[in-house]
C-alpha positions as CSV (number, residue, x, y, z in Angstrom):
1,X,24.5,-39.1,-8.5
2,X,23.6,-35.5,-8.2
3,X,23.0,-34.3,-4.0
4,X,19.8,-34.4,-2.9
5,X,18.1,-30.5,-2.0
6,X,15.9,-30.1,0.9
7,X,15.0,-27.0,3.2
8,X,13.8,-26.2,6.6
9,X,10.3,-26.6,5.3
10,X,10.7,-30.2,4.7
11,X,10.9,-31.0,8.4
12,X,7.9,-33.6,9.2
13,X,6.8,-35.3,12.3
14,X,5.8,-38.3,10.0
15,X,6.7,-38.9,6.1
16,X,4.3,-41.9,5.2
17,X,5.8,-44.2,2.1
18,X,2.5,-45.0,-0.2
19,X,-1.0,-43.2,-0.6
20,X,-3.3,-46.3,-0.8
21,X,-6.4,-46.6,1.2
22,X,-3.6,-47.6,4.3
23,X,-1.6,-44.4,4.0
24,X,-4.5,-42.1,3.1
25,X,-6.2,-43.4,6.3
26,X,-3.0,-43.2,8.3
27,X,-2.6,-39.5,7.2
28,X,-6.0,-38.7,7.8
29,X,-5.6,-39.8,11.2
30,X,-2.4,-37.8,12.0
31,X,-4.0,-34.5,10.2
32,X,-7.1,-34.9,12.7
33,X,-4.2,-34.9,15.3
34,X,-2.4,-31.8,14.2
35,X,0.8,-33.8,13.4
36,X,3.2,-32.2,10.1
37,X,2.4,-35.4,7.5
38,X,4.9,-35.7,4.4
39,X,3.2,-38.4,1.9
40,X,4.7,-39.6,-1.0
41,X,3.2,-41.6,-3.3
42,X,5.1,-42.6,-7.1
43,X,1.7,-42.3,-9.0
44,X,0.1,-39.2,-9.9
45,X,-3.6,-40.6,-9.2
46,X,-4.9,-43.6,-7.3
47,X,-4.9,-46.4,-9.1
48,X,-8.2,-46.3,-11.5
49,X,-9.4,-50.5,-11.6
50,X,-10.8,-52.2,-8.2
51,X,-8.8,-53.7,-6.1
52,X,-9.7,-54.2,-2.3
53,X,-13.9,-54.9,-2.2
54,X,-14.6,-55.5,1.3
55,X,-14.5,-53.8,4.4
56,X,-16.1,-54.4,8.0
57,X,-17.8,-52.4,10.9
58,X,-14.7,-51.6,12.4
59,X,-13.0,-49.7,9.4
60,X,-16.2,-47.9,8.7
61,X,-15.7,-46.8,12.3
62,X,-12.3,-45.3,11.8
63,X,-13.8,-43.4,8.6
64,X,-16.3,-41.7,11.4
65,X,-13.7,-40.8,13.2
66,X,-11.6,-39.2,10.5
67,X,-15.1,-37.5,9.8
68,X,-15.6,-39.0,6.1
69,X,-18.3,-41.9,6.5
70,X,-20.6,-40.1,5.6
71,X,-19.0,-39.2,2.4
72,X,-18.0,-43.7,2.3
73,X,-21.3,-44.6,2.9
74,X,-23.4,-44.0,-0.6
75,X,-20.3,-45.3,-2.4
76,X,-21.1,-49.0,-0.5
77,X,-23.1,-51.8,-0.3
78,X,-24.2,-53.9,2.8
79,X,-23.2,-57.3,2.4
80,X,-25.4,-59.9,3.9
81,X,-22.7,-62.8,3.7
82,X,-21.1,-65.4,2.4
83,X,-22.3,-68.7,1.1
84,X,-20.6,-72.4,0.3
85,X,-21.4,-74.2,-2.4
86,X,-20.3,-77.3,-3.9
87,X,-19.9,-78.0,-7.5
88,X,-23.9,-78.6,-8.0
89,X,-24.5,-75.4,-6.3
90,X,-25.7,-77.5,-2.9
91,X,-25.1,-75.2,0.1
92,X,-22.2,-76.5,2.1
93,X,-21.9,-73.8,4.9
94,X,-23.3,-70.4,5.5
95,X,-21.3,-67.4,7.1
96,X,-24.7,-64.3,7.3
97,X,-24.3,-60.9,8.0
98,X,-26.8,-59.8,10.1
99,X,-28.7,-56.9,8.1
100,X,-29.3,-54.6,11.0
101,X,-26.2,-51.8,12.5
102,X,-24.5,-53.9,14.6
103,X,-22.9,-53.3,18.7
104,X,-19.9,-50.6,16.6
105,X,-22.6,-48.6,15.0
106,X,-22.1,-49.7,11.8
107,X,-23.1,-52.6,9.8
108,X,-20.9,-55.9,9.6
109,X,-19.9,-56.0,6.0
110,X,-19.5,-53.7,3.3
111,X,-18.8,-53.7,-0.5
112,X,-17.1,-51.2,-2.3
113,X,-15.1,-49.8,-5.5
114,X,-12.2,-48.8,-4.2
115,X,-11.4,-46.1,-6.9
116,X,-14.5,-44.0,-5.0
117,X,-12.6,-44.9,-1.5
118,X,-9.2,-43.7,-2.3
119,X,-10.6,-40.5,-4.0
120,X,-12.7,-39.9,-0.7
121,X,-9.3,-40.4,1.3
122,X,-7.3,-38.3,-0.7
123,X,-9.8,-35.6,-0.9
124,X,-9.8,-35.6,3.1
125,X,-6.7,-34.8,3.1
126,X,-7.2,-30.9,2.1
127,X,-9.1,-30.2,4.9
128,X,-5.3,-30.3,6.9
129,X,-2.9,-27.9,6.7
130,X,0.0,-29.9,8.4
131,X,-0.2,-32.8,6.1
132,X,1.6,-32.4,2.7
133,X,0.8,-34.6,-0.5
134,X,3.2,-35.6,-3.2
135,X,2.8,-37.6,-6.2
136,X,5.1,-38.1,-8.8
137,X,7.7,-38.8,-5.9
138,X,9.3,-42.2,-5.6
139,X,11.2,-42.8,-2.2
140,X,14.5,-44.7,-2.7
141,X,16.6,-44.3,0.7
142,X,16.2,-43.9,4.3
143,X,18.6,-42.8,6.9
144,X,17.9,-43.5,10.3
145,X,20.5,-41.2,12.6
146,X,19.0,-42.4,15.8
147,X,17.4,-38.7,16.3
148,X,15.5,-38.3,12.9
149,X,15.3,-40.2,9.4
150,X,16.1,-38.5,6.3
151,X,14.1,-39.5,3.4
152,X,15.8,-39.5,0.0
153,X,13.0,-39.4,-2.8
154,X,12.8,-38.4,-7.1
155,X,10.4,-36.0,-8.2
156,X,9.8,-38.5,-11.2
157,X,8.3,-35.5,-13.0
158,X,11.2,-33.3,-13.2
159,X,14.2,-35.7,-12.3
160,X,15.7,-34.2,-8.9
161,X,16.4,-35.8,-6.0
162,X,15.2,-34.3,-2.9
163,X,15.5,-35.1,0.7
164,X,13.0,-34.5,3.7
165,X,13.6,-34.9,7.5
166,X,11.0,-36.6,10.1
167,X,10.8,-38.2,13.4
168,X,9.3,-41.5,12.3
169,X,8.7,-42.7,8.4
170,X,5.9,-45.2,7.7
171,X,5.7,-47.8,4.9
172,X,2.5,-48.3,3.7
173,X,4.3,-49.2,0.4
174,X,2.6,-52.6,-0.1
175,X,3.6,-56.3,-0.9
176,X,7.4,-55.1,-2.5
177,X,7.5,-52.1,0.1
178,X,10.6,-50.8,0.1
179,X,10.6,-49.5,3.8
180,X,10.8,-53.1,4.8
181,X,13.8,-53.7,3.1
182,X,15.8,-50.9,4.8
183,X,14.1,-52.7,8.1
184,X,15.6,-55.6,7.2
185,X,12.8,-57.7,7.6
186,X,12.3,-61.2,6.6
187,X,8.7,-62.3,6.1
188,X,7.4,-65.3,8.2
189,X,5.2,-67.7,5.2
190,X,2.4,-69.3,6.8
191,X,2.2,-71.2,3.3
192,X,-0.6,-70.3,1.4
193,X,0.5,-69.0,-2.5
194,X,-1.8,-70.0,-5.0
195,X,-2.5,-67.9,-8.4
196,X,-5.8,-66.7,-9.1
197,X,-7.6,-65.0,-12.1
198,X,-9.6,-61.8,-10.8
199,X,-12.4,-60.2,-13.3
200,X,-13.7,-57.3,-12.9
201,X,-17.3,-56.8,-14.9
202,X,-19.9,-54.7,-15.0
203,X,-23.0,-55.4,-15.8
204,X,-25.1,-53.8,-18.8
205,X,-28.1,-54.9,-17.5
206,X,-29.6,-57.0,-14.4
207,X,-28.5,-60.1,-13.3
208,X,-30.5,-60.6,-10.0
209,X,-29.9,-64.7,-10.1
210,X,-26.5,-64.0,-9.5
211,X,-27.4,-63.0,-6.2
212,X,-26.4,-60.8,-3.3
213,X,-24.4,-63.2,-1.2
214,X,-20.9,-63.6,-1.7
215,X,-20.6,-67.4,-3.4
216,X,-17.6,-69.8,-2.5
217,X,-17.7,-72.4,-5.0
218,X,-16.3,-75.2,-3.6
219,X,-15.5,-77.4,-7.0
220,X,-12.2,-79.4,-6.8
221,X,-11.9,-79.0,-10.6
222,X,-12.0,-75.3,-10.3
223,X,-12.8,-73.5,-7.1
224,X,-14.1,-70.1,-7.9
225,X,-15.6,-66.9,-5.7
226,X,-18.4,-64.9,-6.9
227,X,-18.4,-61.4,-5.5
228,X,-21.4,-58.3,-5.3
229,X,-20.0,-55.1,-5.5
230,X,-21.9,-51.9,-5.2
231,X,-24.5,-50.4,-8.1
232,X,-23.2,-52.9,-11.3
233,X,-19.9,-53.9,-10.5
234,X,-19.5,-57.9,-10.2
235,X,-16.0,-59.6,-9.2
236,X,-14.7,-63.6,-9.9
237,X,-12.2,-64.5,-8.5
238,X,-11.1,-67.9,-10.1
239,X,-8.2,-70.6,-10.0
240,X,-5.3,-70.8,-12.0
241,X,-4.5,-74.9,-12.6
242,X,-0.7,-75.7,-12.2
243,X,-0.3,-76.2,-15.7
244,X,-2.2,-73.2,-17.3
245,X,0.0,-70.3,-18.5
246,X,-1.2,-66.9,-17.2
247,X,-0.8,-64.5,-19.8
248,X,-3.4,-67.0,-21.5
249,X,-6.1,-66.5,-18.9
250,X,-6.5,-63.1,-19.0
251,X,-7.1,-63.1,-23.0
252,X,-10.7,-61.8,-23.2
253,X,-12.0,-65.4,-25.1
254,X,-10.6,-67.6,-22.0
255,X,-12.0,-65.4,-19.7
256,X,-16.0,-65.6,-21.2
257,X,-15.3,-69.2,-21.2
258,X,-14.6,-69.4,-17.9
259,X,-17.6,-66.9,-17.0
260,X,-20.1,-68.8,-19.3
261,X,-22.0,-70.7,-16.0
262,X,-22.7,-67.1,-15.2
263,X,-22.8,-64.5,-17.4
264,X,-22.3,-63.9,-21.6
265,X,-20.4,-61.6,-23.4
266,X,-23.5,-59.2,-24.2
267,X,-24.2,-59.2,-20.5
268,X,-21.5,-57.1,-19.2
269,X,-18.5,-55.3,-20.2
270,X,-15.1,-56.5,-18.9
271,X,-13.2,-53.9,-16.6
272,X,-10.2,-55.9,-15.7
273,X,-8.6,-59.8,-16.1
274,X,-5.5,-60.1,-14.2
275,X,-3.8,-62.8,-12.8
276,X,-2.8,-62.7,-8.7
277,X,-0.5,-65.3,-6.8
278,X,-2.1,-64.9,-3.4
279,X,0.7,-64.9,-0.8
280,X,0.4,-65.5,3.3
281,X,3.0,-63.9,5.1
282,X,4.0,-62.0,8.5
283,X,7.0,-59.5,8.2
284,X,9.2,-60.8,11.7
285,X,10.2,-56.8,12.4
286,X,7.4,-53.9,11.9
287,X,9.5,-51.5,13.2
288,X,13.3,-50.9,13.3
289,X,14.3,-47.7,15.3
290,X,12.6,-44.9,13.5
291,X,11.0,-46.8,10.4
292,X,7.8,-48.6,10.9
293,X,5.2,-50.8,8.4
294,X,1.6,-51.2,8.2
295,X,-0.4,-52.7,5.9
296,X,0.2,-55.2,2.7
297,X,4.2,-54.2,4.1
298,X,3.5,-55.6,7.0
299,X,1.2,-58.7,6.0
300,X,-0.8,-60.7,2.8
301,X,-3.5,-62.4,3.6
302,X,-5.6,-64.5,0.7
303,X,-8.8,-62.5,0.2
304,X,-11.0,-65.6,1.6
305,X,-12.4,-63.4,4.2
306,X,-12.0,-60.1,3.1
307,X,-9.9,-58.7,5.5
308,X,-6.7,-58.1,3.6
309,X,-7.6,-53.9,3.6
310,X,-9.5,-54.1,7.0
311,X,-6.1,-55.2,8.6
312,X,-4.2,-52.7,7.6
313,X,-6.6,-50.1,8.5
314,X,-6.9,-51.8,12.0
315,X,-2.9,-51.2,11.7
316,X,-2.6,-47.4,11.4
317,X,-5.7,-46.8,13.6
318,X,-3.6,-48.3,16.5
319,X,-0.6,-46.6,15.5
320,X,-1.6,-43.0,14.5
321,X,-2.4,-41.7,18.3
322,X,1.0,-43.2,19.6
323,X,2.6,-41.7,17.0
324,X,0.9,-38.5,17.8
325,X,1.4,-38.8,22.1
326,X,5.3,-39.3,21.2
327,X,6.2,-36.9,18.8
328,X,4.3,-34.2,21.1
329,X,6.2,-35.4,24.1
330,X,3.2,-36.7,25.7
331,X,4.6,-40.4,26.1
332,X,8.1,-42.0,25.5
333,X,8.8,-44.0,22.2
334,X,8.6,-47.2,23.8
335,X,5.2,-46.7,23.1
336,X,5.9,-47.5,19.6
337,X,7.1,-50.9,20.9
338,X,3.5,-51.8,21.5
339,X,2.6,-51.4,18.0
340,X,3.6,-54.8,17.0
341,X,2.7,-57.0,19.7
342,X,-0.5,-55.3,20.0
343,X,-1.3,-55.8,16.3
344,X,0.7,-59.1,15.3
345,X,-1.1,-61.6,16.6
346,X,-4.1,-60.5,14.8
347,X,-3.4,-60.0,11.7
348,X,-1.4,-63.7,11.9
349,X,-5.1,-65.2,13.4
350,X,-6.9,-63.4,10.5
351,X,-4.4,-65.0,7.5
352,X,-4.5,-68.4,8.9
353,X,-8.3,-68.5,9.0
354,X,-8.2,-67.1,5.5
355,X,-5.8,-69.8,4.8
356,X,-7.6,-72.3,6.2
357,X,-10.6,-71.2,4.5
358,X,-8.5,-71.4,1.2
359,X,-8.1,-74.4,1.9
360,X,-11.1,-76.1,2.5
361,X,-12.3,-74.5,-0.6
362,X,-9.6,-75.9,-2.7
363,X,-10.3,-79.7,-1.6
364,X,-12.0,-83.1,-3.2
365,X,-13.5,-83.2,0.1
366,X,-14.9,-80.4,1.1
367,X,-18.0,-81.1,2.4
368,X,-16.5,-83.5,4.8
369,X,-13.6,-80.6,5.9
370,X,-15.9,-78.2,5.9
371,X,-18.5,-80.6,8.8
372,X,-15.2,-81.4,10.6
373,X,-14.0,-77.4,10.9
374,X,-17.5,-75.4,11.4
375,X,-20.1,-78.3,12.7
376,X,-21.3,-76.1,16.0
377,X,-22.6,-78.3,18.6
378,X,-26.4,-78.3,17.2
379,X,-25.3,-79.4,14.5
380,X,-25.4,-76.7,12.3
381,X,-22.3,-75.5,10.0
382,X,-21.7,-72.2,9.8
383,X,-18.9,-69.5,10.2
384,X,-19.2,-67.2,12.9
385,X,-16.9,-63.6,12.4
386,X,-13.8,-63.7,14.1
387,X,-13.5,-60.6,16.4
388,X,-9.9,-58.8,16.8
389,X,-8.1,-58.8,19.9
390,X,-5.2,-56.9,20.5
391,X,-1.8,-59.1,22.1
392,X,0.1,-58.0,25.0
393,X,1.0,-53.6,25.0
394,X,-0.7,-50.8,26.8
395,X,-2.1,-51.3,30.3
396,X,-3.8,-48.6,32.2
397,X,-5.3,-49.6,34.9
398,X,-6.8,-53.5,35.7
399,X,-6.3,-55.8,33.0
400,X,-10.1,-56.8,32.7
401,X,-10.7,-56.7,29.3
402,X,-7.7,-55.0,28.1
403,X,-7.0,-55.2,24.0
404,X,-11.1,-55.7,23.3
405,X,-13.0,-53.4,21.4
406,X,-15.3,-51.0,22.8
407,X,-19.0,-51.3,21.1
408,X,-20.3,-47.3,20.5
409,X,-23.6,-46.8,21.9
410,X,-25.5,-43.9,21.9
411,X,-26.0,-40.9,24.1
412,X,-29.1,-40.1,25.6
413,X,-29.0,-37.1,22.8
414,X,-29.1,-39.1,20.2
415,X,-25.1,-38.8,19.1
416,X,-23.1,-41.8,18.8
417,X,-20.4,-42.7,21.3
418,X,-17.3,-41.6,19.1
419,X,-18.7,-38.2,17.6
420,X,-19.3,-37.7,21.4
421,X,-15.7,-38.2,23.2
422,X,-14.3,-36.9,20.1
423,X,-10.3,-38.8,19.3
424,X,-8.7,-39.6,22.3
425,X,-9.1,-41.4,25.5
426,X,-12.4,-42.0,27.6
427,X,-13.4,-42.9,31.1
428,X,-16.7,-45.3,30.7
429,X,-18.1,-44.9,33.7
430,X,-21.1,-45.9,36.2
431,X,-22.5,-42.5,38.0
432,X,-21.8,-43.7,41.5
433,X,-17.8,-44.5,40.9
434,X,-17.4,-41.5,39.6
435,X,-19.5,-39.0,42.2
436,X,-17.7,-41.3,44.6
437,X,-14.2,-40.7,43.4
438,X,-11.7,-38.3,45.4
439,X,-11.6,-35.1,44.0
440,X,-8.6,-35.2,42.8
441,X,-8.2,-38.1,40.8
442,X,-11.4,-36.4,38.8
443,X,-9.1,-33.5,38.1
444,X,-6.5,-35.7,37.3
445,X,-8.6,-37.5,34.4
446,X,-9.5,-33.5,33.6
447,X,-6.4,-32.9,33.5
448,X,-4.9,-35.5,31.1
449,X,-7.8,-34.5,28.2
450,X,-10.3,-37.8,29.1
451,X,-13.6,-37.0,27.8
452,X,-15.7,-38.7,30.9
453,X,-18.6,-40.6,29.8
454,X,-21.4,-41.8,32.4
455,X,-24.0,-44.2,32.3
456,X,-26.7,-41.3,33.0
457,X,-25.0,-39.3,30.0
458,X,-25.1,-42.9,27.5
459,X,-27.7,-45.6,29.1
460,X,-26.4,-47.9,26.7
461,X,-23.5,-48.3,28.8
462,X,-24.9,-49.8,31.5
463,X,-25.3,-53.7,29.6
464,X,-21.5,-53.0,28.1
465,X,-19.8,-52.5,31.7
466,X,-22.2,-55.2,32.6
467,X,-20.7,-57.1,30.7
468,X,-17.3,-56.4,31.3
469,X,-18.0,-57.2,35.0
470,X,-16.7,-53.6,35.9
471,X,-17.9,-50.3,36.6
472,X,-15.5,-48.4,34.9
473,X,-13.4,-48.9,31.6
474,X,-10.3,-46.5,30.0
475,X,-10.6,-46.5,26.3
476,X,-8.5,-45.9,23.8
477,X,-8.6,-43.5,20.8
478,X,-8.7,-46.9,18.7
479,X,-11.8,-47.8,20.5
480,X,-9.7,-50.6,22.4
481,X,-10.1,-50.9,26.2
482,X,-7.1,-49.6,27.7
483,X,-7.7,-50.6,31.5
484,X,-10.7,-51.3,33.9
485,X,-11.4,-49.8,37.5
486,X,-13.2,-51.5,40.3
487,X,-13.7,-49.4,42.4
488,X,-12.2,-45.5,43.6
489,X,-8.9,-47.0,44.2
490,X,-8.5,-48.7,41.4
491,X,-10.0,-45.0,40.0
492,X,-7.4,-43.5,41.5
493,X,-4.1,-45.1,40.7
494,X,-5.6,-44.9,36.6
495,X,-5.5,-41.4,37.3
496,X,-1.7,-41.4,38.6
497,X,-0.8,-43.4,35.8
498,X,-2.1,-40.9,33.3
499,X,-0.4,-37.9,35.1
500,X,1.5,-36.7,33.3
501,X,-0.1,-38.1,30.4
502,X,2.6,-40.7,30.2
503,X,0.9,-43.8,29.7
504,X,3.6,-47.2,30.7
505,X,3.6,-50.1,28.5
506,X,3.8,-53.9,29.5
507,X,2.5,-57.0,29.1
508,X,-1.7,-57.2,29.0
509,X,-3.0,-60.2,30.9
């Protein structure tokens, strides 16, 4: 095998394994940091057919940070929930969206194409000069010396093997990735693996009785999902029977007759038929010494609740500032050992729901499951969102409320929260704790770069620390609370512990 070149100018912080809408977040995040970003990718363009449909207010909140909502937003459409039917189209249970901008500043449930995403992304990326793109590269070996990894890769275009250098290499090389391997990773199967045919249409003309919602049918004989994408696009998602051959389902005549309670042929024009074993799994290591996963590397999810993208988003939005605050000598790389038992137990609560969603979908008797599971105590079934909670990691300060998300109010100027402390950490703050404060545990927060935010600066604050029950919280760049502060003392040893912008890890209560 011919030796693998590299120079001094392929030195990198962080080489990131896979530009899907994971890794082109991830990278976005480290260029708005400053950190030197190596991406490589095997494909020469993102992939061209939908894939991912659904994100939530969260993920749209990390695309304001990285600057590009803005950009996101016309490409979308706001989803106002999902519906459960049985097989004569009775409703069974309702999950809504509420239509208005919710407590993140965005609204719940989004639609997209995520061809227009991943172009968005990628095009981001040229606003940073220390993050690097390559296509046409394929990874094939990492070697992890204890002080740096050296990443082996082909330039698939021309044949040579090159090498680059970097402190930390992240997979965000999907289902198969390759990164885990070399982590040696097993994958934890919480049981769900069911094939499904996905159909991608478009529609040549309207259809408004197929409706807005997204549709669960809930028919033994064939449980199905019905899907509204943004402008034309319309996804079904439909089961595969035991004894039914795949390569048979996608041919165009099978798939119109399994369509035909919907839509004809002269209705729409078929963009893709393919055939997906839906997996649920839970990689047992995300990180092994200097190689880390996020994403589909990390975890598959059904796509019963739509969170399959939105977790590995949530992923690399906790792990791009603690990649950052080590490799620039601002905290120790135990940090990193956060990472996973911050974002673990999410993303395992999110795939059994989905699995159990799966399924109740899937049984003769659903209506029944679905009264047993959802009934609230009025009576009513519905689905309520499940709202992420980070496990045991970072501690600054009191453990009230630690691993929640922060909602982003507005400032008394009109700017949202985010825009306003910019990416880092905040103080969240009632005027009187911090007039009252000594001195210098204010300069200390100066000191360590946290943007200070008072009530009389954002009076939308007052009902959030309300409702934390304390006047002050530390938040995170990921919009997570970080620590809490009762009063000056409690002030003032947050300020020691962020001096010299070292933060400690340990177990949240």
């Amino acid at each position: 095998m011919p030796e693998a070149t590299g120079t001094a100018e392929d030195q990198f912080d962080v080489v990131i394994v896979g530009l899907g809408p994971v890794g082109a977040t991830l990278a976005n995040l480290l260029g708005l940091q400053g950190v030197s970003t190596l991406v490589l990718e095997r494909e020469t363009e993102a992939y061209h057919l939908p894939r991912a449909v659904h994100f939530d207010d969260e993920v749209m909140r990390v695309f304001q940070t990285i600057g590009l909502a803005d950009e996101i937003t016309p490409c979308t459409r706001i989803n106002p929930g999902m519906r459960f039917v049985d097989a004569n189209g009775a409703l069974l249970m309702d999950w809504p969206r509420a239509p208005d901008v919710g407590e993140l500043g965005w609204h719940a449930s989004y639609r997209f194409h995520q061809p227009d995403l991943e172009r968005i992304l990628r095009e981001g990326l040229k606003r940073f000069a220390c993050v690097r793109v390559q296509t046409r590269c394929d990874a094939f070996a990492f070697e992890d010396d204890g002080d740096a990894v050296t990443v082996r890769y082909e330039d698939l275009d021309t044949g040579r093997l090159r090498q680059a250098g970097a402190r930390y290499v992240v997979g965000c090389d999907g289902a198969r990735s390759l990164v885990r391997r070399f982590i040696g990773s097993s994958m934890d199967d919480l049981g769900f693996h069911e094939r499904w045919l996905v159909v991608d249409a478009v529609l040549r003309r309207p259809k408004p009785e197929l409706g807005d919602h997204t549709i669960q049918y809930c028919d033994p004989a064939r449980p199905a999902t019905y899907v509204r994408g943004p402008g034309d696009r319309r996804r079904w998602e439909i089961t595969v029977l035991a004894e039914e051959d795949s390569r048979a389902m996608v041919h165009p005549q099978k798939v119109w007759a399994l369509l035909a309670p919907w839509l004809a042929p002269d209705e729409a024009e078929l963009e893709r038929a393919a055939v997906y074993t839906f997996h649920s799994a839970v990689a047992r290591l995300w990180r092994s010494g200097r190689l880390l996963l996020a994403g589909d590397a990390a975890h598959q999810t059904p796509p019963f609740m739509g969170q399959g993208m939105c977790s590995g988003i949530r992923d690399v939005a906790n792990l791009a500032w603690k990649l950052e605050a080590v490799v620039k000598g601002r905290a120790g790389d135990g940090l990193l050992d956060t990472y996973q038992s911050e974002r673990a137990p999410d993303a395992h609560a999110y795939i059994e729901t989905a699995v159990r969603l799966g399924g109740l979908i899937n049984t003769c008797g659903t209506e029944a499951a679905l009264n047993a599971a959802f009934r609230d105590a009025d009576g009513v079934v519905r689905l309520r969102s499940r709202v992420p909670q980070l496990g045991p990691g970072l501690v600054i300060g009191r453990a009230d409320r630690v691993g929640s998300r922060v909602a982003q109010p507005r400032l008394g100027d009109g700017r949202p929260l985010d825009d306003a402390v910019g990416y880092g950490f905040a103080l969240l703050c009632r005027d009187q704790l911090w007039h009252g404060a000594a001195e210098a545990a204010r300069l200390r927060f100066e000191q360590a770069g946290i943007a200070i935010v008072t009530v009389a600066d954002c009076p939308g604050l007052a009902p959030l620390l309300d409702e934390a029950g304390v006047p002050a919280l530390l938040v995170r760049p990921d919009r997570y609370v970080a620590g809490a502060a009762a009063d000056e003392a409690d002030l003032a040893a947050m300020a020691d512990r962020l001096t010299p912008q070292r933060p400690q890890h340990a177990s949240a209560a």
